[in-house]
DRENTORKOL-3810 file (N, C-alpha, C; in nm, 4 decimals):
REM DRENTORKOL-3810
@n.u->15.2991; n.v->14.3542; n.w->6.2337; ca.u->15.3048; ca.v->14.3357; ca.w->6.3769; c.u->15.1628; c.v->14.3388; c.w->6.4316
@n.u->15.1560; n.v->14.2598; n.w->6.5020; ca.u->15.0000; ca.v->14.2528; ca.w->6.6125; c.u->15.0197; c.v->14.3255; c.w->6.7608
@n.u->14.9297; n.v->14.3592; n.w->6.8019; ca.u->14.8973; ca.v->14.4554; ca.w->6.9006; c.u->14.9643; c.v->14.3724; c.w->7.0001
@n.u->15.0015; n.v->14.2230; n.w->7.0435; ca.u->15.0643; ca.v->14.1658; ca.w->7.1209; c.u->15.1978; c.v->14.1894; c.w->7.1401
@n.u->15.2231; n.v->14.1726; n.w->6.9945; ca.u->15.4079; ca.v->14.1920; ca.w->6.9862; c.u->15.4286; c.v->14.3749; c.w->7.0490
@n.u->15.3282; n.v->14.4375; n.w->6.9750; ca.u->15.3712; ca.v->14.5587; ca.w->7.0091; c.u->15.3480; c.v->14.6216; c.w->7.1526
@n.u->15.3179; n.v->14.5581; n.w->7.2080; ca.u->15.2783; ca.v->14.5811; ca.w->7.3397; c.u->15.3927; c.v->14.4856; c.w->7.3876
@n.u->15.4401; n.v->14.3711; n.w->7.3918; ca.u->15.5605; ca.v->14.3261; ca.w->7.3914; c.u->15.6907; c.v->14.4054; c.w->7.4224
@n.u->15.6947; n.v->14.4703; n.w->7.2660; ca.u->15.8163; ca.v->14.5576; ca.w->7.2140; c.u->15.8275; c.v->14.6766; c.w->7.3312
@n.u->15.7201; n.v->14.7487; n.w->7.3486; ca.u->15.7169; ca.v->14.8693; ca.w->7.4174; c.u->15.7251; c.v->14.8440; c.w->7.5863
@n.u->15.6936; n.v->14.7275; n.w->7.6159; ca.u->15.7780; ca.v->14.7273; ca.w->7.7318; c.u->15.8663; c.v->14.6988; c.w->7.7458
@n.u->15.9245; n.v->14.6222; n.w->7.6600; ca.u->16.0767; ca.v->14.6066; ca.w->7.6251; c.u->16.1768; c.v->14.7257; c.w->7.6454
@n.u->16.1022; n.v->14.7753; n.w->7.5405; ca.u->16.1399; ca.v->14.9253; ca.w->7.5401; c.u->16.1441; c.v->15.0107; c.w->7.6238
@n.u->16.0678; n.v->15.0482; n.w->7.7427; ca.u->16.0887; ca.v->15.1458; ca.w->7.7751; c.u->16.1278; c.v->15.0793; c.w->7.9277
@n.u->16.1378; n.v->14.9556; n.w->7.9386; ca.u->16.2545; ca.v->14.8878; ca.w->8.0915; c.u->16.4193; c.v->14.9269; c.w->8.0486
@n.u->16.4135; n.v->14.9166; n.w->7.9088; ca.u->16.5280; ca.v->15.0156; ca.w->7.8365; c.u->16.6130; c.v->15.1094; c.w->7.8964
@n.u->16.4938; n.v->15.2245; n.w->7.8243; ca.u->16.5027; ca.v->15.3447; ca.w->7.8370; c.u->16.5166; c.v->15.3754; c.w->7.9983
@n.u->16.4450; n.v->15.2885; n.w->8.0755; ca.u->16.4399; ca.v->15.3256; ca.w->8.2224; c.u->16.5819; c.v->15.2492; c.w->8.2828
@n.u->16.6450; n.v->15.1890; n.w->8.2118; ca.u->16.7671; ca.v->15.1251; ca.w->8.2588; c.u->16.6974; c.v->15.0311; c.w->8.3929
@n.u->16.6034; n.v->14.9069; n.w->8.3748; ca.u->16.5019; ca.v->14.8592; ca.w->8.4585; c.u->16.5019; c.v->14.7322; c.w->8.3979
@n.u->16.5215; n.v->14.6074; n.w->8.4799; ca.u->16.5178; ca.v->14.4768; ca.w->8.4648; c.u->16.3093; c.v->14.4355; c.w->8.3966
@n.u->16.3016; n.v->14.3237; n.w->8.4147; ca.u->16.1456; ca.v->14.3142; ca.w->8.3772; c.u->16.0917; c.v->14.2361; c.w->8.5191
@n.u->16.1710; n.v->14.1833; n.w->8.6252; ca.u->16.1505; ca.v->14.1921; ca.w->8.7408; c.u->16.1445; c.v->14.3357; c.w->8.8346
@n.u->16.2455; n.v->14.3970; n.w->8.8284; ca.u->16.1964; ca.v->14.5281; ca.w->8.8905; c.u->16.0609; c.v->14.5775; c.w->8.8549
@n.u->16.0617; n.v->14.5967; n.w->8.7315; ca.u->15.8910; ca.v->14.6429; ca.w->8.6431; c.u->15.8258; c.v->14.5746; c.w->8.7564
@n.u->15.7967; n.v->14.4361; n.w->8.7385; ca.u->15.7124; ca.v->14.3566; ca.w->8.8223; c.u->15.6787; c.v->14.4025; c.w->8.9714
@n.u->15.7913; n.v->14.4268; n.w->9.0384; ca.u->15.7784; ca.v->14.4584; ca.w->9.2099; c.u->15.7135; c.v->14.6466; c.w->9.2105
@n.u->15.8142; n.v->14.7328; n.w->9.0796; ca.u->15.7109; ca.v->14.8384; ca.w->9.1132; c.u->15.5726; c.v->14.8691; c.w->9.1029
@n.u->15.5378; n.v->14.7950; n.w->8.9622; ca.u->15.3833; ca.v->14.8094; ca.w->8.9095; c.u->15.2992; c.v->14.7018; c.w->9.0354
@n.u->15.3586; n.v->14.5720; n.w->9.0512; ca.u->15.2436; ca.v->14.4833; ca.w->9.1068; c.u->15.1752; c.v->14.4190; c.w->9.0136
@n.u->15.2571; n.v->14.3912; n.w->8.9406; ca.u->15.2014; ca.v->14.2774; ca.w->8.8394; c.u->15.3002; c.v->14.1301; c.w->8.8591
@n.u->15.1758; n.v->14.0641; n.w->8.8332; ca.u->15.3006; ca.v->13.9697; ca.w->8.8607; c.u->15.4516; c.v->13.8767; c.w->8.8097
@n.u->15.4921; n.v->13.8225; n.w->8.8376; ca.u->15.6118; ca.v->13.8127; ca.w->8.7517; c.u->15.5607; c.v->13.7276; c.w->8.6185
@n.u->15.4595; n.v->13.6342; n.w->8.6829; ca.u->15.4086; ca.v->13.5332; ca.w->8.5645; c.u->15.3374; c.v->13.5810; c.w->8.4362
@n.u->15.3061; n.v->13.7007; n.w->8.4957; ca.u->15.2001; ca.v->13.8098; ca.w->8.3797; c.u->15.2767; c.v->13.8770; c.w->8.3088
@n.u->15.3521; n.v->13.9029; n.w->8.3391; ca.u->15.4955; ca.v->14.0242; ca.w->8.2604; c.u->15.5326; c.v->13.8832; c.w->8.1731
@n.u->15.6134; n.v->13.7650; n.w->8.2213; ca.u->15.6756; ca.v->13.7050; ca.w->8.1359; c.u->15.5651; c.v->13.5799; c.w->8.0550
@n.u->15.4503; n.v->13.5964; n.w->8.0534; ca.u->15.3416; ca.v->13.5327; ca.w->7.9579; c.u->15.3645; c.v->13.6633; c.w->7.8418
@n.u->15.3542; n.v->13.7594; n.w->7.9027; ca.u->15.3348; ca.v->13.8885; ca.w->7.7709; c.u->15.4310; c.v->13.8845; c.w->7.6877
@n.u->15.5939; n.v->13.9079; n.w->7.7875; ca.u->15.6936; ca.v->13.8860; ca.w->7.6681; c.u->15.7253; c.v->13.8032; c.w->7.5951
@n.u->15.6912; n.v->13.6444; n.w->7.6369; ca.u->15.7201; ca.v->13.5840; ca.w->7.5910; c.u->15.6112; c.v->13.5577; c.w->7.5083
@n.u->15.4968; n.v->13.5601; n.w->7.4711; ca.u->15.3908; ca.v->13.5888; ca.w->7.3531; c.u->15.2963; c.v->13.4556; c.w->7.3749
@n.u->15.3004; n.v->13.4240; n.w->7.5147; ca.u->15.2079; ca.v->13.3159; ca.w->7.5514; c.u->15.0682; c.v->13.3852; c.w->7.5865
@n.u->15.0830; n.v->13.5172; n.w->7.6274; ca.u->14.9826; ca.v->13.6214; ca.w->7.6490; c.u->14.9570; c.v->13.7099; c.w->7.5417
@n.u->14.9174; n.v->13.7070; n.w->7.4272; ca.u->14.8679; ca.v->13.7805; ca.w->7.3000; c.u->14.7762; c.v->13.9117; c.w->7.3356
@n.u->14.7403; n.v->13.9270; n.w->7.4742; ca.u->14.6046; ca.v->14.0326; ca.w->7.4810; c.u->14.5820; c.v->14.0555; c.w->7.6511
@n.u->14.7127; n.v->14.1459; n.w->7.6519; ca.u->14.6691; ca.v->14.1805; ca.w->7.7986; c.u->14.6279; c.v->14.2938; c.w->7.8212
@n.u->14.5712; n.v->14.2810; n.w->7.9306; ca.u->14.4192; ca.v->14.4074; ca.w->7.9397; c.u->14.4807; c.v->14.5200; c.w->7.9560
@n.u->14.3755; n.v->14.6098; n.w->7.9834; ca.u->14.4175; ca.v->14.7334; ca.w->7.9822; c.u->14.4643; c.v->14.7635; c.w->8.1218
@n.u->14.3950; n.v->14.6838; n.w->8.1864; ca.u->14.3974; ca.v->14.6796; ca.w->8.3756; c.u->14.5725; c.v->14.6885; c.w->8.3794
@n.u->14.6032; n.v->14.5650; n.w->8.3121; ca.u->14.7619; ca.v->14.5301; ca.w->8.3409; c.u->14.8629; c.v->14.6332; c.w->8.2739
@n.u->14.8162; n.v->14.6697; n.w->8.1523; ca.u->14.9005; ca.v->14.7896; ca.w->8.1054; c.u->14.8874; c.v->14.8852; c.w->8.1759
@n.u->14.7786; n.v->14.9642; n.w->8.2790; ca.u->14.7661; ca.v->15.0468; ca.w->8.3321; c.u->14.8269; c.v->15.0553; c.w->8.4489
@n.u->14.8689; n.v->14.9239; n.w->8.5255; ca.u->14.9232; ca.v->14.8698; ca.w->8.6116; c.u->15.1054; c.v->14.9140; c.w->8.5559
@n.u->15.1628; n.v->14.8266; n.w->8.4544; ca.u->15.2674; ca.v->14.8971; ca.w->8.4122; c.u->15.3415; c.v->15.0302; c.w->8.3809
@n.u->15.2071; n.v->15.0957; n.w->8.3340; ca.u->15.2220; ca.v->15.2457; ca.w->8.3270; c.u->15.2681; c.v->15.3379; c.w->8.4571
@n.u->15.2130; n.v->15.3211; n.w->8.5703; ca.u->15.1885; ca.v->15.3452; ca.w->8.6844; c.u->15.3143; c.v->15.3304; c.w->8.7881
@n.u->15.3583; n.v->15.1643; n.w->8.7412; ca.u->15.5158; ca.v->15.1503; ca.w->8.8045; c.u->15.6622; c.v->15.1937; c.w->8.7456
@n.u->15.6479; n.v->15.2046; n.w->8.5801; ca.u->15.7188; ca.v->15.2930; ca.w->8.4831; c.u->15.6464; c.v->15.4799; c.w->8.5394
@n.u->15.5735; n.v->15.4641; n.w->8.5973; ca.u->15.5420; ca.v->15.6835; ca.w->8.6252; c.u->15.5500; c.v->15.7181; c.w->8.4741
@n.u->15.4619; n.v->15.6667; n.w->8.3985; ca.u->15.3905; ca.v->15.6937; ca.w->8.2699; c.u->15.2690; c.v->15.6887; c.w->8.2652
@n.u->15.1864; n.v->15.6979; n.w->8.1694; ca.u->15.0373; ca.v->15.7508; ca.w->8.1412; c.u->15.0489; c.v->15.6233; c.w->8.0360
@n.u->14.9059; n.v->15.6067; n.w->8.0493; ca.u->14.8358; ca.v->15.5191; ca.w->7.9600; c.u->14.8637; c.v->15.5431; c.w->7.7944
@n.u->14.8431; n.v->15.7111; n.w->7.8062; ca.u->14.8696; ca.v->15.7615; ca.w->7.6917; c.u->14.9999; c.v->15.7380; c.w->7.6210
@n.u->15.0796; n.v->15.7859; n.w->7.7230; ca.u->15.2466; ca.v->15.7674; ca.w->7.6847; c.u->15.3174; c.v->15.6497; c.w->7.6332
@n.u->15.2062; n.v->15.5305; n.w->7.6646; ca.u->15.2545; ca.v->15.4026; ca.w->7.6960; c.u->15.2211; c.v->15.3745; c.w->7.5016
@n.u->15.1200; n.v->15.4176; n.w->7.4857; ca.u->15.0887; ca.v->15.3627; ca.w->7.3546; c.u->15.1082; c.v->15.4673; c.w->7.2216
@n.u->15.2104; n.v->15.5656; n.w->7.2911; ca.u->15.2172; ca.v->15.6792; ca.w->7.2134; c.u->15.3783; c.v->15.6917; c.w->7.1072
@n.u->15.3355; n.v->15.5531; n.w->7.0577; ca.u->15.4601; ca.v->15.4931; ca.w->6.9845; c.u->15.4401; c.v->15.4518; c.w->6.8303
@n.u->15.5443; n.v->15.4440; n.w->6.7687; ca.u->15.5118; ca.v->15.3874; ca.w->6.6498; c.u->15.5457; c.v->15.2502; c.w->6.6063
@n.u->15.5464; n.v->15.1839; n.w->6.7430; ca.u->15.4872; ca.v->15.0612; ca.w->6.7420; c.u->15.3659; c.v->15.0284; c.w->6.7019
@n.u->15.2640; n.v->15.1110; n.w->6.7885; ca.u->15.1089; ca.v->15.0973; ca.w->6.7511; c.u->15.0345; c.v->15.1254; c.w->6.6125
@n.u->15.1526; n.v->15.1995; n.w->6.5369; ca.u->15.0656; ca.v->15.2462; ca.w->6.3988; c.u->15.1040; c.v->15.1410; c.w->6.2826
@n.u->15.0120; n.v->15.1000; n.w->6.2478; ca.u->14.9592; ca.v->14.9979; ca.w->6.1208; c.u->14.9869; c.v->14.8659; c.w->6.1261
@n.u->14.9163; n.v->14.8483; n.w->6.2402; ca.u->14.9203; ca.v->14.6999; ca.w->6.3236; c.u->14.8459; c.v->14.6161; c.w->6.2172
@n.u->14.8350; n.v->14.4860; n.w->6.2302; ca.u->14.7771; ca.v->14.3997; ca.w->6.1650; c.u->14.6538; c.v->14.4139; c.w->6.1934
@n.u->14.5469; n.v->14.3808; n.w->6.1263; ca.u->14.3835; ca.v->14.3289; ca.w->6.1163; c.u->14.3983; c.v->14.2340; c.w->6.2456
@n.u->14.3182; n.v->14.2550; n.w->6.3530; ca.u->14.3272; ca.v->14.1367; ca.w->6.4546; c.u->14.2079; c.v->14.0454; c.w->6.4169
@n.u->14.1030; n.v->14.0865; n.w->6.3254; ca.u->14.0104; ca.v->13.9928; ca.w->6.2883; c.u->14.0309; c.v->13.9282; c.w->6.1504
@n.u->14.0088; n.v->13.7752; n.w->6.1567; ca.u->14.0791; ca.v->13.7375; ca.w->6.0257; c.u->13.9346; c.v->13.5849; c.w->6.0133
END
């Protein structure tokens, strides 16, 4: 898995856990709808930290929390 998908997965995941559409996400964080669905849909490979921090914020999670998954452990080589 690449840091895209998994960043993908985990918001997937935790609109889940929050019982939360990926439009709601959108209207609480302030991201926009086009930015959320470039990410999921993997047209966006590398979104910043700005925007994850942005997500974190409308989920009432931490930056930390956000990547405090085992999604993130033993990601692919992003340099090839």
């Amino acid at each position: 898995m690449n840091i895209g998908e998994a960043v993908k997965e985990r918001i997937l995941e935790l609109c889940q856990e929050q019982n939360i559409s990926i439009n709601k996400l959108c209207n609480m964080s302030g991201v926009t709808q086009s930015t959320v669905n470039n990410i999921i849909s993997g047209r966006n490979r590398s979104a910043t930290v700005s925007t994850i921090k942005k997500l974190c914020d409308g989920l009432g999670i931490t930056i930390e929390e956000f990547f405090h998954s085992d999604l993130f452990k033993d990601l692919e080589q992003e340099l090839k």
